[in-house]
Residue, then its C-alpha position, 0 to 999 in steps of 0.5 A: x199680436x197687440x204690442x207693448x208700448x210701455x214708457x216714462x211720461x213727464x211735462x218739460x218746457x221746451x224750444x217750440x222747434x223741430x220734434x220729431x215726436x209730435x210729427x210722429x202724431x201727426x203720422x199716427x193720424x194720417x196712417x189710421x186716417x188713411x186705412x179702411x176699417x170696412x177693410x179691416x185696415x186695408x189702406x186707401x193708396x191714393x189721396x188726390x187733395x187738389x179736386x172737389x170733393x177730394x177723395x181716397x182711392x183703393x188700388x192694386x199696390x193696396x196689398x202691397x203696401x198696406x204691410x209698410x203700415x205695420x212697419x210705421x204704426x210701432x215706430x211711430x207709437x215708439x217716437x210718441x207714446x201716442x194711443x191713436x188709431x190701436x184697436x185699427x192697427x191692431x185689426x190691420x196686423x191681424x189682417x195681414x197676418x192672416x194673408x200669409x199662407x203656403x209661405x207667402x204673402x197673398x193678395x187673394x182674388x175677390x170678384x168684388x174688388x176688381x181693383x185689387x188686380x190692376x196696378x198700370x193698366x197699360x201693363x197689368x197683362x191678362x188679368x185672371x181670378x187667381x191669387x197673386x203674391x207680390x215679391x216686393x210685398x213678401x220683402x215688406x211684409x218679412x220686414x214688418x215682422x222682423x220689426x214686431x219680433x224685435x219689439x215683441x220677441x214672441x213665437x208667432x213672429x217667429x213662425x211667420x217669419x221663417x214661412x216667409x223666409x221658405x217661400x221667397x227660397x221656393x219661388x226665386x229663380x235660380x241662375x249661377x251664383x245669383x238668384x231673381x224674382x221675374x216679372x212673370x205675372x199679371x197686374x203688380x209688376x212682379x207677382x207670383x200668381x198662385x198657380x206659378x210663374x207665367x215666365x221666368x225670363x231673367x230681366x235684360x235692363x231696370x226699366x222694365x215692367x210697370x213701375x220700370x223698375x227691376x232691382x226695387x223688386x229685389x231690394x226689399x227681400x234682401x233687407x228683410x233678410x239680412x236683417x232677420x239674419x242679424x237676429x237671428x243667425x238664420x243661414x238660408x236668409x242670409x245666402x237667398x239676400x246674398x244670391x239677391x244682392x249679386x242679381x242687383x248689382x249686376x252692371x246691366x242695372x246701372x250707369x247711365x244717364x237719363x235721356x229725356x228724349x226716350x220716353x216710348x214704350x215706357x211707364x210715364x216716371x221714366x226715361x231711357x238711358x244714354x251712355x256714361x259720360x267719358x272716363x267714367x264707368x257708372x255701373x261699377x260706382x252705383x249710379x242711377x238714370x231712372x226712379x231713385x226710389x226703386x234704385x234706393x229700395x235695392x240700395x237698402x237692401x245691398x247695404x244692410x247685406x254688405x254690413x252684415x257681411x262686412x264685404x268693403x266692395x258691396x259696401x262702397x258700391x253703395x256709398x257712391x250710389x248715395x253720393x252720387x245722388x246727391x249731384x241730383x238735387x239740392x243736398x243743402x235742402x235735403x231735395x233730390x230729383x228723383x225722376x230725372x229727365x221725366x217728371x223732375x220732381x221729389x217723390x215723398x219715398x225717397x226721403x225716408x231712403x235718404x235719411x235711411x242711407x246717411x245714417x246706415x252709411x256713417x253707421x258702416x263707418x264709410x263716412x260722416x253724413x250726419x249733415x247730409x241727413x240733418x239737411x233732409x230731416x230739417x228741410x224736405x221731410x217735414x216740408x213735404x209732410x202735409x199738416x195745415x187743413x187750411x191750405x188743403x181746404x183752399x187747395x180743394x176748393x181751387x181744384x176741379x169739380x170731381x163729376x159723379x160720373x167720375x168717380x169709380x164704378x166698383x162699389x167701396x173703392x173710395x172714400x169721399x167724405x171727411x177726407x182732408x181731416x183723414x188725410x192730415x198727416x200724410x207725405x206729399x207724393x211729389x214735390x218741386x223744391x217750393x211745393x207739392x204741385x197737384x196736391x196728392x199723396x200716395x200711402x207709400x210715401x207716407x210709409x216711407x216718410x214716416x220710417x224716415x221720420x222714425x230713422x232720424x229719431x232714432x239717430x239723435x241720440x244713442x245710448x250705450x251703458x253709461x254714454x249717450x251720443x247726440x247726433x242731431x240737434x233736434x228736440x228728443x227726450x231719451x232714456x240718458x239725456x233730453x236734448x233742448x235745442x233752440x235752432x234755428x232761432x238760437x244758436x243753443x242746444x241744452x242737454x238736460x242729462x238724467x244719467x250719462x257719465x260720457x255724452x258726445x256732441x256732433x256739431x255740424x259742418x257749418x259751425x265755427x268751432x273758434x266760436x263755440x261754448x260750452x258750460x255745465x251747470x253754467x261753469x264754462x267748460x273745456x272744448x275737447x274734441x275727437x272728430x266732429x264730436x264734443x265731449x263732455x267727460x266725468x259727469x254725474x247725473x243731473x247736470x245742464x249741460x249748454x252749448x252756444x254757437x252763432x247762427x248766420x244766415x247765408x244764401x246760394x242759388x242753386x240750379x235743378x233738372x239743369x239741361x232740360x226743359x224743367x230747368x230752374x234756377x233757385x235762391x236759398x237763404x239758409x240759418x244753418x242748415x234750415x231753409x228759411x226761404x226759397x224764390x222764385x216759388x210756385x203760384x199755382x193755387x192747387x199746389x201745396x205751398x213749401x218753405x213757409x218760414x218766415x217765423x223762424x228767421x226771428x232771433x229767440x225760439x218760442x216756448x211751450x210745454x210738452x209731454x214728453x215720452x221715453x219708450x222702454x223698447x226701440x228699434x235699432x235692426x231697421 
């Protein structure tokens, strides 16, 4: 079960800016933080920052989610080379794993964990002592493995992942030419229990259960699936993700509009839905009224299938889902409202499907969203990742004071000690545009905002034979070229090439192309385009290669949760594509203040000298 992670290791002086690296060690230690070794790993779901003492919290998604942790801790060792926390991550997979049984990943009944049942309790139904199979967790889960059996090609990944692969076929349920996973348990949303469904009822909108949210429960399967069959070949995971794909895309899930108006009788982040405006059929185009990350876990899903089979419709449903997401939110700064007409805010999953979605989106060939994905990764991403103990101190001790007889009864449910140190690292759960109000996180943002960082890592800089593409000007090293870039300070990026004959380099959107240059080896070099890639052609090995544009700084006002009650009018002041500033921001002394930035609108990026690692292996099928 232990995982290679072999590399080169070397120091380099590089532009103190964004590194994606060193935020990947910062996740490390949030993931190993965040798990319980009493638990054998099993992650504490609920961080709640803005009280004294903060604490950590098991919960009923614990099963659920503590999979998208074994999915995080090799992305993460990939980014960074980094050794922390292995023996825990080691012990968690080893736990997990020992989960799967009769084709299914369980969440067994233990009489001492009576949390471990209850996920909304106004919508949990008649608990009982049986074990319960999460469908969205056996769709994590599957994609964990195929992640492991990719990096570590070895028959134990192969086994359990063709287990799962028979279980979901055994219990989805089968309609016409589609196939769904009910509501039909107690507890999670969508658990199988052990002694079958308690109803098999084919969902009549999104928005039911106790997340309100139908097709997420589908989506991770359909990913997991797709991607396995793109190792593997495998023909029954390939038509259950197809089966899957056709329930999700369904026109009774989507369009619409949010209607703050009605809340009654749903779970709290949701509205219900008011028709689609006239001339315009939102549920042929993927739009969305109601939780974007449940709608973009379906997405994903629908994606990765609609690529593998190379289907043009399946494929431009989803591209005008992600566009149309966008009309949402701020795009230049990278934030969405996720929870239209509801809670307003940006929840920290979500940004990790938006990095995913651009990427995967461009990657199909539907388009260029390269700087989509540089406004989330620059901006939102790294903001909402909570890294400075101090403001979590503060905020603390601004907070509540927790009273004893508040705290659970179930012994070993939480943790109150050493929490902050624990917790740096993790993803904001909500934001506003200026901050994470109520400071807290939940470990599935985390898991999602650490894939999101791992995605984005990956996508600076591809290499194939002897050419290396660059993506994004962000600090990475790599196999063929190490990528310097002095944004948003400098208006300079330098490619230290090691061994690429051909490197290609994106220049995003807000460059003027009549005042860029170029040089290798500091001889002023030709600007041969093809679209929005320059390229440097003929080369050797060892050259520098250097690229120098202007850096402005601009500022727009935008408007957010425009209508309704939250209504809020923002200033932005950009260098870039980096959000320098933003007004009027939120006073609240138990929020977690975003956008402090004051230091990179200085004109020369600072230095400093790092390690830098080249894993030998990646993930590219995630």
């Amino acid at each position: 079960m232990r995982i290679d992670y072999a590399g080169q290791r070397y120091q380099a002086v590089v532009p103190d800016t964004l590194d994606l690296a060193e935020r990947a060690a910062l996740a490390l230690s949030a993931l190993g933080g965040t798990s319980d070794p009493a638990m054998e790993g099993l992650h504490y779901f609920r961080q709640a920052l803005a009280c004294h003492p903060p604490y950590m919290a098991h919960h009923g998604a614990d099963t659920t989610c503590t999979p998208k942790y074994m999915e995080s801790f090799p992305m993460m060792r990939l980014m960074c080379g980094a050794d922390l926390y292995a023996d825990l991550e080691l012990i968690q997979r080893k736990m997990l794993v020992s989960e799967i049984a009769d084709g299914l990943y369980w969440n067994r009944y233990r009489a001492d964990r009576p949390w471990a049942t209850s996920y909304n309790p106004a919508f949990d139904g008649q608990r009982q002592a049986d074990d319960l199979a999460n469908v969205g967790g056996n769709g994590r889960m599957l994609r964990a493995l195929v992640t492991c059996y990719e990096l570590d090609p070895q028959p134990h990944w192969l086994a359990l992942i063709r287990q799962l692969v028979g279980g979901l076929r055994r219990i989805a349920i089968q309609r016409d030419d589609y196939s769904y996973y009910p509501d039909g348990g107690f507890g999670e949303p969508f658990n199988y229990p052990r002694s079958g469904w308690i109803r098999t009822d084919e969902p009549k909108s999104e928005i039911e259960g106790g997340e309100g949210a139908v097709t997420a429960y589908q989506g991770h399967q359909i990913q997991g699936l797709a991607r396995w069959h793109r190792l593997s070949g495998d023909k029954d995971a390939l038509d259950l993700a197809g089966r899957l794909t056709r329930f999700c895309m369904l026109p009774k899930f989507w369009g619409g509009l949010p209607d703050p108006q009605k809340r009654e009788g749903l779970v709290g982040h949701v509205v219900g839905a008011m028709p689609d405006p006239v001339c315009i059929s939102g549920a042929e185009q993927g739009h969305w009224f109601s939780h974007f990350h449940a709608r973009a876990i379906a997405l994903r899903g629908i994606l990765e299938y609609g690529m593998v089979v190379e289907d043009p419709r399946i494929l431009e449903f989803v591209q005008r889902a992600y566009e149309y997401t966008w009309t949402l939110g701020i795009p230049r700064m990278g934030w969405v409202n996720t929870y239209p007409g509801a809670l307003n805010l940006c929840e920290g999953c979500a940004l990790g499907d938006l990095v995913a979605l651009g990427i995967r989106l461009t990657d199909a060939g539907l388009g260029d969203y390269w700087d989509a994905v540089d406004a989330v990764v620059r901006n939102q991403l790294v903001e909402q990742q909570l890294v400075q103990a101090d403001l979590l101190e503060r905020i603390s001790a601004a907070g509540p004071e927790r009273p004893e007889d508040g705290r659970s009864p179930d012994p070993n449910q939480e943790l109150n000690e050493d929490v902050i140190r624990r917790s740096l690292g993790v993803f904001g759960g909500t934001a506003s545009p200026t901050s994470v109000p109520n400071t807290s996180s939940m470990t599935c943002c985390t898991s999602n905002g650490t894939q999101g960082l791992y995605y984005a890592w990956e996508g600076i800089v591809r290499c194939s034979g002897g050419a290396a593409q660059v993506n994004l000007l962000v600090n990475r090293a790599s196999e063929l070229i190490d990528v310097d870039s002095y944004l948003p300070y400098e208006g300079k990026v330098i490619l230290r090439n090691k061994a690429a004959r051909r490197v290609a380099v994106r220049v995003p959107s807000w460059v003027s192309r009549r005042e860029i240059r170029a040089d290798v080896d500091g001889r002023t070099a030709p600007l041969e385009w093809t679209g929005n890639f320059l390229l440097f052609d003929g080369l050797d090995g060892g050259e520098l290669l250097t690229i120098i544009f202007p850096v402005k700084e601009t500022t727009a006002r935008y408007t957010v949760n425009a209508r309704t009650p939250a209504e809020q009018a923002y200033t932005c002041t950009f260098r870039g594509s980096t959000l320098v500033d933003i007004s009027p921001r939120d006073q609240s002394p138990t929020s977690y203040p975003l956008y402090q930035r004051d230091h990179l609108r200085k004109e020369k990026a600072p230095a400093k000298t790092v390690e830098r690692f080249v894993s030998s292996k990646i993930v590219l099928n995630w």
